[in-house]
C-alpha positions as CSV (number, residue, x, y, z in Angstrom):
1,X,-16.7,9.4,12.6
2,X,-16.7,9.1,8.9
3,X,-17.2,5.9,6.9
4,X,-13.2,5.8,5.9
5,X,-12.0,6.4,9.5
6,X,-14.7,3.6,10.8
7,X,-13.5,1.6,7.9
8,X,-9.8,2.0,9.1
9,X,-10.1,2.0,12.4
10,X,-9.3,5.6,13.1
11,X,-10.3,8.6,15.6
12,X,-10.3,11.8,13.8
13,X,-8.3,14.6,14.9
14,X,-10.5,17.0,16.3
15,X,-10.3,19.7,19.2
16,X,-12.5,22.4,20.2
17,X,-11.9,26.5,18.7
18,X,-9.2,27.8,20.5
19,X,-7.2,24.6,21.6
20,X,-3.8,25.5,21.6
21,X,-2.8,22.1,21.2
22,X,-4.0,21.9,17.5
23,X,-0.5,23.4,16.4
24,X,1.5,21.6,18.7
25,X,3.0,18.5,15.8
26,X,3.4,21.5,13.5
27,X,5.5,23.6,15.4
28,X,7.4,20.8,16.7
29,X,8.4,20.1,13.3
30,X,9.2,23.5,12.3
31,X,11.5,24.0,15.5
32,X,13.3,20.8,14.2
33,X,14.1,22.0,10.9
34,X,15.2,25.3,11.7
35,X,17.5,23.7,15.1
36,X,18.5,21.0,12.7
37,X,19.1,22.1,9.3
38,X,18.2,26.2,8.7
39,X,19.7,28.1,11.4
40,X,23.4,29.0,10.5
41,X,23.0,27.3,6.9
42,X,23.8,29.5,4.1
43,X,22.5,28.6,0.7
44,X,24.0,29.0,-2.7
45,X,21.0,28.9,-4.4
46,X,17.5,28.7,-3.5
47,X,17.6,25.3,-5.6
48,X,20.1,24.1,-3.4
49,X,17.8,25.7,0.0
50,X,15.3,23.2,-1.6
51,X,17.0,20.3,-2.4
52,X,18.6,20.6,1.4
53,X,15.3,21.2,2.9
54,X,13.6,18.3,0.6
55,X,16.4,16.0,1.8
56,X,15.9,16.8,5.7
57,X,12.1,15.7,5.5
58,X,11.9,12.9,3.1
59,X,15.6,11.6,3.7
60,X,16.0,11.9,7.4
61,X,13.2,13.6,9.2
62,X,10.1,10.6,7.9
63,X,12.7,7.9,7.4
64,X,15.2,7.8,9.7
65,X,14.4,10.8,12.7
66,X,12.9,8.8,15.6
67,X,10.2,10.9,17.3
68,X,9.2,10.6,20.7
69,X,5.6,10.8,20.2
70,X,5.5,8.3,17.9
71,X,6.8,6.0,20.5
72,X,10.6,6.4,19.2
73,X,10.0,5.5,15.6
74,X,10.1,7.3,12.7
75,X,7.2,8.3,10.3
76,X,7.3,5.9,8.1
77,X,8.4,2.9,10.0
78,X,4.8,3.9,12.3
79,X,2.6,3.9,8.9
80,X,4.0,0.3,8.0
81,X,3.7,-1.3,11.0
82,X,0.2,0.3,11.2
83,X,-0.2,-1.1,7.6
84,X,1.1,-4.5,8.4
85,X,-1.5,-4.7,11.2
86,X,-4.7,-3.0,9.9
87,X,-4.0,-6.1,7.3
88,X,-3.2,-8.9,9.6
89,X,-6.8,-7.7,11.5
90,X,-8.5,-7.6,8.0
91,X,-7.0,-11.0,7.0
92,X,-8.2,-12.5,10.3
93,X,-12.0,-10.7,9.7
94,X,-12.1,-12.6,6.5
């Protein structure tokens, strides 16, 4: 593991050549913007395709979209709970 990973408690992401699982997060996400936003839109603009797709993953899909992996939270709520403990445990080391 590298220093920062060590430092943070972390496991990189890592799979062998060939692992079909390495796309898996990916291409869940990409079927959930086209299902939920793309298929059967029709944009004005390709400003407004933009704006629309911008909105779905930094409105909804990070901030509000619980995911099932993520044990039925979203994003963002997952990196401040992690945040909130990784500094509890550093505040106790201390």
């Amino acid at each position: 593991m590298t220093p920062k990973l060590t430092e943070y408690s972390m496991t990189a992401s890592m799979s062998r050549n060939g692992n079909c699982w390495v796309n898996a997060p990916t291409e869940s996400f990409f079927n959930s913007l086209k299902n939920e936003r793309v298929h059967g839109t029709s944009y004005a603009t390709r400003a407004d395709e933009q704006a629309a797709l911008f909105e779905y993953i930094e409105a909804f899909y990070n901030r509000r979209r619980r995911h099932s992996t993520l044990g039925y939270s979203s994003p963002v709520r997952l990196t401040e709970n992690w945040i909130s403990e990784h500094a509890a445990q550093q505040a106790k080391a201390a």
